[in-house]
C-alpha positions as CSV (number, residue, x, y, z in Angstrom):
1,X,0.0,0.0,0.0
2,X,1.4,3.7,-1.3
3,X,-0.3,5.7,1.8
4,X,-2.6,5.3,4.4
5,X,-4.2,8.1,5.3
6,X,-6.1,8.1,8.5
7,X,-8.1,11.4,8.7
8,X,-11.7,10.2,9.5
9,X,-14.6,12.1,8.5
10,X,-12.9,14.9,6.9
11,X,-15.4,17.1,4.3
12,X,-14.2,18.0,1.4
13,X,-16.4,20.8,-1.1
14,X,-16.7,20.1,-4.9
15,X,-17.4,22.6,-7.8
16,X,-20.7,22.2,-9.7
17,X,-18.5,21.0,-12.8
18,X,-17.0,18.3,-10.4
19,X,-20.6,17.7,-8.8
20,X,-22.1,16.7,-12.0
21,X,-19.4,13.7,-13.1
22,X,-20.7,11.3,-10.4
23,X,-23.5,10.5,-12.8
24,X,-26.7,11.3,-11.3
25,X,-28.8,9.1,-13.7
26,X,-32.3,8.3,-13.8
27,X,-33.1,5.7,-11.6
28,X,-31.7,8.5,-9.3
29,X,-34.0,10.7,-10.4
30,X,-37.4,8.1,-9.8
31,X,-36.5,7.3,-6.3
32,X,-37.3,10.7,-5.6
33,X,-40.3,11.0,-7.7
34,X,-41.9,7.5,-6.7
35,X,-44.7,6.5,-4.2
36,X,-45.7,3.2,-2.6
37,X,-48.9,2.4,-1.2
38,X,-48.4,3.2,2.5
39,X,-50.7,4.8,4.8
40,X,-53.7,3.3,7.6
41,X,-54.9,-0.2,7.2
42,X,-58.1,0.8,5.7
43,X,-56.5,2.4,3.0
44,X,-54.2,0.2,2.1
45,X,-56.4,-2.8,2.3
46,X,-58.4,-1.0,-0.5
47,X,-55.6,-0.2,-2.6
48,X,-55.8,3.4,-2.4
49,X,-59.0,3.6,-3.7
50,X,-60.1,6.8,-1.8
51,X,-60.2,9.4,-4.0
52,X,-64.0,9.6,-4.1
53,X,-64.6,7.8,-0.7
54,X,-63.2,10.3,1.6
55,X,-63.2,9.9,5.1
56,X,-59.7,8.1,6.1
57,X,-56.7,10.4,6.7
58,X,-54.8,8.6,4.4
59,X,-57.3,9.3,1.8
60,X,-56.2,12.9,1.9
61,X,-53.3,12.4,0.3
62,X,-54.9,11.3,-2.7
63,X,-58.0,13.9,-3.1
64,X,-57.9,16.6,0.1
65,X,-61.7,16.8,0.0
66,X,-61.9,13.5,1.6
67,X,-61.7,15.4,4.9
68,X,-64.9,17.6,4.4
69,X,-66.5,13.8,4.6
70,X,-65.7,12.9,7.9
71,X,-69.1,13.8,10.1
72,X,-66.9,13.9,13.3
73,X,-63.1,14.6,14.3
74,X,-60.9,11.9,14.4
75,X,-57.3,10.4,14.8
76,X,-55.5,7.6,13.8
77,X,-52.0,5.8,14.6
78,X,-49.8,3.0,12.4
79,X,-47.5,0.9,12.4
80,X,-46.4,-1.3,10.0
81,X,-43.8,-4.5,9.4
82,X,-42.5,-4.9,5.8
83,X,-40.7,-7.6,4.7
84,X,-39.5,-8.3,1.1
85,X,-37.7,-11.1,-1.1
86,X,-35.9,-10.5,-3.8
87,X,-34.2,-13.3,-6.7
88,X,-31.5,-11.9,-8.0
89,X,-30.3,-13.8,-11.4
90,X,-26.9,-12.1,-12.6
91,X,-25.7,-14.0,-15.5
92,X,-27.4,-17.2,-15.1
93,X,-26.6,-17.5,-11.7
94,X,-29.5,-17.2,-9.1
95,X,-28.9,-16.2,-5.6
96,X,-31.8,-14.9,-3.1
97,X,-31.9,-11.9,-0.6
98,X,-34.3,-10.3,2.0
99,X,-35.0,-7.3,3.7
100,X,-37.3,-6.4,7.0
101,X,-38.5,-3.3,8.4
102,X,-40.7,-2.2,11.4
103,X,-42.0,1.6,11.0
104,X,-44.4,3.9,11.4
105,X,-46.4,4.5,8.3
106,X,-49.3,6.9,9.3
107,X,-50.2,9.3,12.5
108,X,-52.6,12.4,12.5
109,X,-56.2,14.1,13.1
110,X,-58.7,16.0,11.3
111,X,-61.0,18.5,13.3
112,X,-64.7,19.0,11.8
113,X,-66.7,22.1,12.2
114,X,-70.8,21.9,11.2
115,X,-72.3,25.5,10.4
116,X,-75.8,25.7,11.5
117,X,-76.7,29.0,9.4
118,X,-79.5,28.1,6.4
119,X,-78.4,31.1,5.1
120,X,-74.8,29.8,4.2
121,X,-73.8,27.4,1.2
122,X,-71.1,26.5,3.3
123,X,-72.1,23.0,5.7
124,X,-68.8,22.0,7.2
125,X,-64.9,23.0,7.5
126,X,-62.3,20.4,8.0
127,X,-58.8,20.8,8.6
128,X,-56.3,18.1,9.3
129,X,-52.5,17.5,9.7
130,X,-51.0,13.7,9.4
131,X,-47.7,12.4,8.9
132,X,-47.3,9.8,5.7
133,X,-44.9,7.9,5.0
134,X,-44.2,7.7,1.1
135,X,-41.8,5.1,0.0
136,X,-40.3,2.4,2.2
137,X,-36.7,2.7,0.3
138,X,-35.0,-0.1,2.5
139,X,-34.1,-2.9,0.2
140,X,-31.3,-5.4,-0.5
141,X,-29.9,-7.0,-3.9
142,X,-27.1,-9.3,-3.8
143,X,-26.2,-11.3,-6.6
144,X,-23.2,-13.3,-7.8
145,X,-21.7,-15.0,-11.0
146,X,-18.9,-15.5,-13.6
147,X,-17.8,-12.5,-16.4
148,X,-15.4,-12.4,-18.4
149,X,-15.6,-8.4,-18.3
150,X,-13.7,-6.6,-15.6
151,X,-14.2,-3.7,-13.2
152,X,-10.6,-2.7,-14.7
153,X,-11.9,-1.5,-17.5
154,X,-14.4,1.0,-15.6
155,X,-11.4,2.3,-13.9
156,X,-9.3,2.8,-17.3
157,X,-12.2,4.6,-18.9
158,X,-12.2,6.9,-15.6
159,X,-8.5,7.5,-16.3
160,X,-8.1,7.9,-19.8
161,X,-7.4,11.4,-20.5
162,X,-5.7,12.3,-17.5
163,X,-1.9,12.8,-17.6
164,X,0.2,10.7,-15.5
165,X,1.3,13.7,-14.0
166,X,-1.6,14.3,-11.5
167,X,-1.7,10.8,-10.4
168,X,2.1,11.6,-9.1
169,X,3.1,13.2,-5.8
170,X,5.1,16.5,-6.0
171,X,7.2,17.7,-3.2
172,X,5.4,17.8,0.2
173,X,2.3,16.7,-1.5
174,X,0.4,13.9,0.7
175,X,-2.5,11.2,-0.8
176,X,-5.3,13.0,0.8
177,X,-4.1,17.0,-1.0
178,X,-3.6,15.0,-4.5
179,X,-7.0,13.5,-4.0
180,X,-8.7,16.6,-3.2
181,X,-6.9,18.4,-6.2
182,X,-8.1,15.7,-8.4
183,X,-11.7,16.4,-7.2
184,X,-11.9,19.8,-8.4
185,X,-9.2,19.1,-12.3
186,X,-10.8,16.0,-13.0
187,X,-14.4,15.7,-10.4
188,X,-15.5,12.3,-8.9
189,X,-14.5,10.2,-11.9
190,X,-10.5,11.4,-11.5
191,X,-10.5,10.2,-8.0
192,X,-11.9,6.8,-9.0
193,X,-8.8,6.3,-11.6
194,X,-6.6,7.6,-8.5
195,X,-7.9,5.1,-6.3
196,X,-7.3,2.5,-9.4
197,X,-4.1,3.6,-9.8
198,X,-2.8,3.8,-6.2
199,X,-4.3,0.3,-5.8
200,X,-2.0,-1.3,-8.6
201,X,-5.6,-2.1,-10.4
202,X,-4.7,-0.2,-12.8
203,X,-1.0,1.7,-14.6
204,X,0.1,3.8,-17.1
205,X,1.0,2.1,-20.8
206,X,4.4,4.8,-20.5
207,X,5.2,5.1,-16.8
208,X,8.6,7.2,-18.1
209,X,6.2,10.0,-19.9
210,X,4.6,11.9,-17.6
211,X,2.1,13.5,-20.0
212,X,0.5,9.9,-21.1
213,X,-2.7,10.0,-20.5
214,X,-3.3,6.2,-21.5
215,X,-3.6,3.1,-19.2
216,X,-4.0,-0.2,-19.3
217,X,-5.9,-3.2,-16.6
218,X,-3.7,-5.1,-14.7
219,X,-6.2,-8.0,-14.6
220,X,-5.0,-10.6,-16.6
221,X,-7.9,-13.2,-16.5
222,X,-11.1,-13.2,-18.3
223,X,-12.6,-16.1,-15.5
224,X,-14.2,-13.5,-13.2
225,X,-15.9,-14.3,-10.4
226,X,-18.0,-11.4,-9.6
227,X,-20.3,-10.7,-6.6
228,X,-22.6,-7.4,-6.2
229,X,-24.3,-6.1,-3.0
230,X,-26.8,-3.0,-2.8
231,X,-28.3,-1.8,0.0
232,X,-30.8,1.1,0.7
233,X,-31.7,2.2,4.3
234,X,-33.7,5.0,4.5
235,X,-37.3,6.6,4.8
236,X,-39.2,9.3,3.2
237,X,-42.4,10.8,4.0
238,X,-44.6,14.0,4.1
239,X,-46.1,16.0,6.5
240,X,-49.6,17.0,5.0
241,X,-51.8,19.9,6.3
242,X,-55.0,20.2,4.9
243,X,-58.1,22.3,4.6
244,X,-61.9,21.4,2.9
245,X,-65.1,22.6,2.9
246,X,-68.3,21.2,2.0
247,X,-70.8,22.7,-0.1
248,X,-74.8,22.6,0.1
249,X,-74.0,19.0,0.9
250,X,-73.0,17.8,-2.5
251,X,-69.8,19.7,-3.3
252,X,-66.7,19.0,-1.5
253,X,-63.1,21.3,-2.1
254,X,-59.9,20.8,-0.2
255,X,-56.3,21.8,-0.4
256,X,-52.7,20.5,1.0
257,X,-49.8,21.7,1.6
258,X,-46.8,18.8,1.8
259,X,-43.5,19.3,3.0
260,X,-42.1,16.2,1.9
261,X,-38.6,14.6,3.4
262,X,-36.1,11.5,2.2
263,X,-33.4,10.3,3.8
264,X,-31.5,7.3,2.3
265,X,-27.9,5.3,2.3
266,X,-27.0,3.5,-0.4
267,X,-24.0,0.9,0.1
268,X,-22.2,-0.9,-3.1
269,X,-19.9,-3.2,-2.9
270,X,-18.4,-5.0,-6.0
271,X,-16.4,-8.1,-5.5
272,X,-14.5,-9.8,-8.4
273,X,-11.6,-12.6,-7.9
274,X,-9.8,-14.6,-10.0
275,X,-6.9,-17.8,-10.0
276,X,-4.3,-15.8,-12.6
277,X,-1.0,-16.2,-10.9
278,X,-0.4,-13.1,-12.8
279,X,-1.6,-9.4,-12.3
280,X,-4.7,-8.9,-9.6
281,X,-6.2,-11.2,-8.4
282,X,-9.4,-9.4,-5.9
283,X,-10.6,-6.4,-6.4
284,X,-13.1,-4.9,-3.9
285,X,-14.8,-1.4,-4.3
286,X,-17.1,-0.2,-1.9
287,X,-19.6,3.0,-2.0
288,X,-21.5,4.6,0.4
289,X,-23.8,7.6,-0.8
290,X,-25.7,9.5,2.2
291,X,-28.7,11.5,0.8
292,X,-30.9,13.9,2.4
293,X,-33.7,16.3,0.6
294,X,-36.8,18.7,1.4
295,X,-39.3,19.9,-0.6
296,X,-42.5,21.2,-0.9
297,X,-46.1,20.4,-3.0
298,X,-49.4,21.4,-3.2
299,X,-52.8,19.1,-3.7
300,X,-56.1,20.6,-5.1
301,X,-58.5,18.6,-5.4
302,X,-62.9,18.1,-5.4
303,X,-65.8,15.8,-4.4
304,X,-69.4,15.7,-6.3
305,X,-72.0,13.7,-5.0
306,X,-73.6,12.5,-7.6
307,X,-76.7,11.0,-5.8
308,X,-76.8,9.4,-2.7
309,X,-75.4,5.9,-4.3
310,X,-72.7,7.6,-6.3
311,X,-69.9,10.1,-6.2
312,X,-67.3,11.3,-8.6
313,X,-64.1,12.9,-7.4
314,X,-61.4,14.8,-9.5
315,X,-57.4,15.8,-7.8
316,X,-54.1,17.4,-9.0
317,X,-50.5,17.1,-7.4
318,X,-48.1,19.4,-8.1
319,X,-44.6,18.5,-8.9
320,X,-42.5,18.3,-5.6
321,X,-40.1,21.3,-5.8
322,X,-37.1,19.6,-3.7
323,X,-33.4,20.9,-2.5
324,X,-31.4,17.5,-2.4
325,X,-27.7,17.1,-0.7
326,X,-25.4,14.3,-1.0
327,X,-22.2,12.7,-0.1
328,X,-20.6,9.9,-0.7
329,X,-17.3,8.0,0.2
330,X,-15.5,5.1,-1.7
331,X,-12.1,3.0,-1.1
332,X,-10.7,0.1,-3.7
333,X,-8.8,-3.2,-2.2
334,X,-7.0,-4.9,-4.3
335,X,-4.8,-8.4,-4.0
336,X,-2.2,-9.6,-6.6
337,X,1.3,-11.3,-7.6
338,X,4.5,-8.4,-6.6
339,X,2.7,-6.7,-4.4
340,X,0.6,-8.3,-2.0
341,X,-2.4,-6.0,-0.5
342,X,-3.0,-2.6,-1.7
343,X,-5.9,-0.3,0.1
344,X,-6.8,3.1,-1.0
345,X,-9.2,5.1,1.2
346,X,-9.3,8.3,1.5
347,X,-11.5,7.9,4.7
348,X,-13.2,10.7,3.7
349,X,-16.8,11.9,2.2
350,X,-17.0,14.1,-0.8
351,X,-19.7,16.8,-0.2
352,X,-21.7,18.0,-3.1
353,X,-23.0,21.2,-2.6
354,X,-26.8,21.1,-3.0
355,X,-29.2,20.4,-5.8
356,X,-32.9,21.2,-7.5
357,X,-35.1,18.7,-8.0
358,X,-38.6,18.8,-9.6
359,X,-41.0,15.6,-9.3
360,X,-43.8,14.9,-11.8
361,X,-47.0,16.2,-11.0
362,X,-50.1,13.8,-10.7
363,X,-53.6,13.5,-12.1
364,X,-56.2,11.7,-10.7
365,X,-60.0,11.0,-11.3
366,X,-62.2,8.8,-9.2
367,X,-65.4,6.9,-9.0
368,X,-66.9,5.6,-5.7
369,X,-70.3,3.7,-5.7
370,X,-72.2,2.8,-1.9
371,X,-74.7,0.0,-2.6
372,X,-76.0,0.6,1.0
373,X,-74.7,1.4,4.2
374,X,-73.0,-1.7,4.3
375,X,-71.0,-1.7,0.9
376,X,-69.2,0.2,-1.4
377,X,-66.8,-0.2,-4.2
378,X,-64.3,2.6,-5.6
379,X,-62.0,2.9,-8.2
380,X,-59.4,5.5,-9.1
381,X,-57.0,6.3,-11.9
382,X,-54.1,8.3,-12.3
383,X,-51.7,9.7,-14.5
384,X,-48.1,10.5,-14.0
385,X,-45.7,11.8,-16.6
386,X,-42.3,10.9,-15.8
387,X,-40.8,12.5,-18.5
388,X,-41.4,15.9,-16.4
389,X,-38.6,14.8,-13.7
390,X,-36.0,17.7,-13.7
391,X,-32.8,18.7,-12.4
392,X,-33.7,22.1,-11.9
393,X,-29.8,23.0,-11.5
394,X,-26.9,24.1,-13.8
395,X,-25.2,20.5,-14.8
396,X,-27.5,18.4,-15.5
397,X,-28.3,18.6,-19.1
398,X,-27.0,15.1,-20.1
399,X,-29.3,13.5,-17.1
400,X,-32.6,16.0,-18.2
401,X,-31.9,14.7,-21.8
402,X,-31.9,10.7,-20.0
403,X,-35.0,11.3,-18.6
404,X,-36.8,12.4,-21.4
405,X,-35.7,9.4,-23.7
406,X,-36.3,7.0,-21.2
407,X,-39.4,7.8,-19.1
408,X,-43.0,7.8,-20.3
409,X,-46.4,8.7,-19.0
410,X,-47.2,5.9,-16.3
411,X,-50.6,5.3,-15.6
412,X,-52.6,3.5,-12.3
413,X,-55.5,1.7,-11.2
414,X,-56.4,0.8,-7.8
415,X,-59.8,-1.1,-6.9
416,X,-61.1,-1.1,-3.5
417,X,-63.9,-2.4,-1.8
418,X,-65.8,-2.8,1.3
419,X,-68.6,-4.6,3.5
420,X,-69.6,-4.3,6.6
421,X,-71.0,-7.0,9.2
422,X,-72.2,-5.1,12.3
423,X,-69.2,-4.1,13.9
424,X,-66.8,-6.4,11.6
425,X,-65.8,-4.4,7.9
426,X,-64.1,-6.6,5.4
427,X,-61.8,-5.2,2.6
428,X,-60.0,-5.9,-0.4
429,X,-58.0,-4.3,-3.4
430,X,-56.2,-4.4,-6.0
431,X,-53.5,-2.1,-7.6
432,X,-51.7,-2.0,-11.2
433,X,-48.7,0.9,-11.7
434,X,-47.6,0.8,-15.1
435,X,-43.7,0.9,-15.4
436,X,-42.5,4.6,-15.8
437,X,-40.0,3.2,-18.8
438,X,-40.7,3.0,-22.0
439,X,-38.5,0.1,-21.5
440,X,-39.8,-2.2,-18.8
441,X,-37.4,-4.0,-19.2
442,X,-35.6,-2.0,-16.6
443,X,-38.7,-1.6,-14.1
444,X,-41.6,-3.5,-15.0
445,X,-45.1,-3.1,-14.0
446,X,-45.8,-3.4,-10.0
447,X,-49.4,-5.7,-8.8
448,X,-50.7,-5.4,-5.8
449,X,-53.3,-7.6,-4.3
450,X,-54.2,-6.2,-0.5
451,X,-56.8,-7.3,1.8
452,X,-58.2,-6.4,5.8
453,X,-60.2,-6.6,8.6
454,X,-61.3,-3.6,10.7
455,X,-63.4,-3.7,13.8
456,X,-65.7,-0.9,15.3
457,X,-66.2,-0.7,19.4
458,X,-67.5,2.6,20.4
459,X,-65.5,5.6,19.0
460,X,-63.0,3.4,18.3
461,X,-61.9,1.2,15.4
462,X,-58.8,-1.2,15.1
463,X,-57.8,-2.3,11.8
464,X,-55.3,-4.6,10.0
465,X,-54.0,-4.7,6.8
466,X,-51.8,-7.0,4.1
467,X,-50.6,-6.2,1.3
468,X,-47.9,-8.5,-1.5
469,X,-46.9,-6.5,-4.2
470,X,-44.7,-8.1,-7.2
471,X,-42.1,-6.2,-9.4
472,X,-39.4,-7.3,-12.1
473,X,-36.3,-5.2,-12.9
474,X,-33.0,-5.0,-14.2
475,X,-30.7,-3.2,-12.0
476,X,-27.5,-1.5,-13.2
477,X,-24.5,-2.2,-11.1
478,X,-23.5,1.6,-10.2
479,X,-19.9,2.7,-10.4
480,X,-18.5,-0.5,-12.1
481,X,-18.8,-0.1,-15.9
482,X,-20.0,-3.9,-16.1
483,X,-22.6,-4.2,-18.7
484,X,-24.6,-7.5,-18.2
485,X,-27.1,-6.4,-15.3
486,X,-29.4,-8.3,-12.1
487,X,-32.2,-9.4,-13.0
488,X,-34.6,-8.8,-9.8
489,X,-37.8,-10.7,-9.2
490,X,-38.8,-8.7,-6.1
491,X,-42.0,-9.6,-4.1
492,X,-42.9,-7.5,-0.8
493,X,-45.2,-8.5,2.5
494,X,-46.7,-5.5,3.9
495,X,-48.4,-6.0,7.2
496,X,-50.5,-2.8,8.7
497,X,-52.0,-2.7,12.1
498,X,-54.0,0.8,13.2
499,X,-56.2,2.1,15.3
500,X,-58.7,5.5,14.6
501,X,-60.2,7.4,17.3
502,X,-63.5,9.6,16.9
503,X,-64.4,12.0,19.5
């Protein structure tokens, strides 16, 4: 090993020039933009189906007139236990993985105010605040298999360009100050083929010319055997505060205002050994990205009772104006023949300086039919155009110009329905998100089939929930250059237990 440096959690402060080589693509872009179905047990029982139902505090999330149909104030509180499976086929080679997660999906009240003045079109006020959770980003792929491509290669593209000059000390320079200098000549991607080239991965095809800017892959073998891990932990959610009114008793408006959160890690780690006696033997690159963004939406959205048996409901999301900030840290371990071990690691994060995000915005129309006090059915759809995503910041023209040959218009159903047995009420659902690619190849379309009980005692009602959603996808393995991808057959359990107070 040429240095160890041992200065942890130093920060180090990029250029925007620098910022925008770590290659923000668009998968990036849709974890920020997408929603799962999360929220109380009734609502997610029903699939979402609330946009012309009303009267759950998830359901405001989806039309924000629902609250003008609560007839009294209420609360409600959930947890919820998520547990998914994924099989992960990377080159013909199959290898399982899991992921569990206890959380708290839901929490909030809506207060209800009845006007008694016949003189006044207005009937009722509602107001509300909850806490939603939006996506449940904790997942984990790991998948293994034999290549004959290497990560090398990656780390030769990365350094092709750069004279062999900058990857060499001058006088009372140290590991870390080349680094950092590297960071703001070359951005992230010149620090990759530093690490490379510290780590004997990687050399110079004329080591005596200083202004080469050519290099060549010390592995030697084309048997790879090459394992991949990615891991997400994290959370985001909204805060949702909401106003309605209802009109003569038939019309119903309401408005929210979100202030949406996310907070993720991503860890990478790609493995690849071979048996050459010659050159390196392991390679081991590890990434860990931190992100953390804010932003802000509105929801407008209305309620028309039809006739007693029937009502139609109609609701717009804007996009979700975000500021996004992000760091990440890397180190490369390689083994070989002449030189043993080799570690670079900075021991550092890189901190970008902060980003503008914009979200799609969301369409949705609704139809809810109650057979009798005892059953009802409702169906919404919506309509997302996820060719609207933007980096709203100077940089990013190459990933705006991804987004809008990749994504398409994505459209939803979700089916819901009802029936009650004195105190007992038994649900079901079902859910269909088409794939946001034009190419599902690389997300497919997500099913969900959901179903719950809920019992009423008084003012109170507990309820429970499950939900088992299926997916396919091909997943990218990020920072390696390796072109076969994972094939993912992901399947989640989603078990929801709550409990709604009226007073």
């Amino acid at each position: 090993m040429r240095f160890n440096l041992k200065t942890i959690c130093s920060a180090l402060f990029m250029t925007g020039v620098a910022f925008s080589s770590l290659a923000q693509d668009v998968s990036d872009a849709l974890l920020l933009s997408s929603e799962d179905l999360q929220g109380t047990p009734r609502f997610t029982a029903m699939a979402g189906a609330f946009g012309a139902l009303g009267g759950d505090l998830s359901a405001l999330k989806v039309n924000p007139a629902g609250s003008a149909v609560f007839t009294s104030n209420q609360s409600s509180f959930t947890l919820d236990y998520h547990t998914g499976r994924n099989e992960n086929t990377y080159r013909g080679s199959r290898r399982n993985s899991s992921d569990n997660d206890f959380d708290i999906s839901q929490a909030g009240a809506v207060f209800v105010f009845q006007t008694n003045n016949p003189d006044i079109s207005v009937n009722k006020f509602a107001f509300g605040v909850s806490y939603e959770r939006t996506n449940n980003i904790d997942n984990n792929v790991s998948a293994q298999g034999q290549n004959s491509q290497s990560i090398a290669d990656y780390f030769v593209n990365q350094a092709n360009g750069i004279p062999l000059d900058f990857f060499t000390l001058q006088n009372n320079e140290t590991f870390f100050s080349r680094y950092d200098d590297l960071l703001y000549e070359y951005g992230f991607s010149g620090q990759e083929a530093y690490l490379a080239y510290e780590a004997f991965l990687i050399d110079s095809q004329d080591p005596s010319e200083m202004q080469t800017d050519l290099y060549l892959s010390n592995v030697t073998s084309t048997d790879l055997r090459q394992a991949y891990t990615e891991e997400y932990d994290g959370n985001s959610g909204k805060v949702v505060f909401n106003g309605a009114l209802d009109i003569n008793h038939r019309l119903k408006f309401g408005m929210n205002i979100n202030a949406f959160f996310s907070d993720y890690t991503r860890f990478t780690r790609f493995n690849e050994q071979n048996s050459s006696q010659t050159g390196v033997s392991k390679v081991v690159y590890d990434n860990i990205l931190d992100v953390h963004s804010s932003g802000i939406s509105l929801d407008f959205g209305a309620i028309y009772q039809i006739h007693d048996k029937l009502r139609f409901g109609v609701s717009y999301e804007t996009p979700t104006w975000m500021s996004v900030s992000e760091k990440i840290s890397h180190s490369l371990h390689t083994r070989g023949e002449g030189f043993g071990s080799a570690t670079a690691d900075p021991e550092i994060f890189n901190i970008f300086p902060d980003y503008k995000f914009k979200t799609p915005g969301k369409w949705t129309g609704s139809l809810a039919m109650i057979f009798s006090e005892n059953a009802l059915l409702s169906i919404d759809y919506s309509r997302q155009d996820y060719t609207q995503m933007k980096y709203r910041s100077n940089g990013f023209d190459v990933q705006n110009a991804e987004i809008k040959d990749a994504m398409q218009v994505s459209n939803r159903i979700n089916v819901g329905g009802e029936y009650r047995l004195q105190g007992f009420s038994f649900r079901a659902g079902y859910s269909y998100v088409e794939s946001p690619y034009k190419d599902d190849s690389l997300e497919g379309d997500i099913n969900r089939f959901s179903a719950g009980l809920g019992y009423t005692f008084g003012m109170t009602r507990v309820d429970l929930s499950y939900v088992n959603s299926h997916q396919e996808r091909d997943l990218a393995m990020k920072q390696s250059g390796i072109s076969s991808p994972v094939h993912v057959k992901e399947q989640l359990h989603q078990i929801s237990l709550g409990v709604a107070f009226m007073f």
